[in-house]
N, C-alpha and C positions, 0 to 999 in steps of 0.2 A: 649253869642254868640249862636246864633240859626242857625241850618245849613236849607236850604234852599229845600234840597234833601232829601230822604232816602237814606241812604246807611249802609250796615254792613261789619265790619273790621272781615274778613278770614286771614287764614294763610295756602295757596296752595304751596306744594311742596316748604316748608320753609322761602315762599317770603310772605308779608304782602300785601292785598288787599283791596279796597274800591272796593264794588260790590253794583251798585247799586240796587234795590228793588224797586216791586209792579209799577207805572205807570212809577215812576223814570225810570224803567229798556229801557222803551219803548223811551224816550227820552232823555237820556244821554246812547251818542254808547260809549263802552269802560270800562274798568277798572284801578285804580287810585293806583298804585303802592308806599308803604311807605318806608322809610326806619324803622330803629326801635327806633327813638327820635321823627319820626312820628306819628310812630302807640302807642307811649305813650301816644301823645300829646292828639292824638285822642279820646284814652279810657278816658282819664280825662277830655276832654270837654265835652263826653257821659256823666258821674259826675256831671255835670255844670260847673264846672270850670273858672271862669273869669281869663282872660289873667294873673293880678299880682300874683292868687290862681296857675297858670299853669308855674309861673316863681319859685315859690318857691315851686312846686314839681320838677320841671325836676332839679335844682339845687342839691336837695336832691339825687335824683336818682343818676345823673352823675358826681355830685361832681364838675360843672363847677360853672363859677364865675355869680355874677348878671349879666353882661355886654352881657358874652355869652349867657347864657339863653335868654334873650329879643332878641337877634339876631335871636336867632333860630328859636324861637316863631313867630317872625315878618316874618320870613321866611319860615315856614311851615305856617300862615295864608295867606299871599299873593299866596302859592302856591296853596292851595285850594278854594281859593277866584276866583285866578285865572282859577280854571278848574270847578268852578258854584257848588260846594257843600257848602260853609258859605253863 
């Protein structure tokens, strides 16, 4: 999974942030708010991470089942799919 943008994951006044960088900055307005199953997912696609490599760590982490984890996943890719960083 290759993201599309630059962006680097802050943590402002304890909230987790997608801030994007260099040209990016000039043409995506705003900043990309995680939660913290987000900002995991995030750092381990940074890793490389391929999606099944990304279910079997958040599993570990949170101790959810296969089923949730792929929900998540699928839900945190669509969400950043949707806002033009994957």
């Amino acid at each position: 999974m290759e993201r599309e943008k630059k962006f680097v994951l802050r943590e402002v006044a304890g909230e987790k942030l997608l801030i994007p960088v260099g040209k990016t900055a000039l043409t995506f307005n705003g900043l990309v708010l995680l939660n913290e199953t987000g900002a995991f997912l995030w750092k381990k696609m940074q890793e490389g991470k391929k999606e099944d490599e990304l279910t079997d760590e958040l599993r570990k982490e949170y101790e959810v089942s296969e089923e949730q984890a792929g929900e998540d996943i699928r839900t945190f890719l669509h969400y950043i799919m949707e806002e033009g960083i994957l």
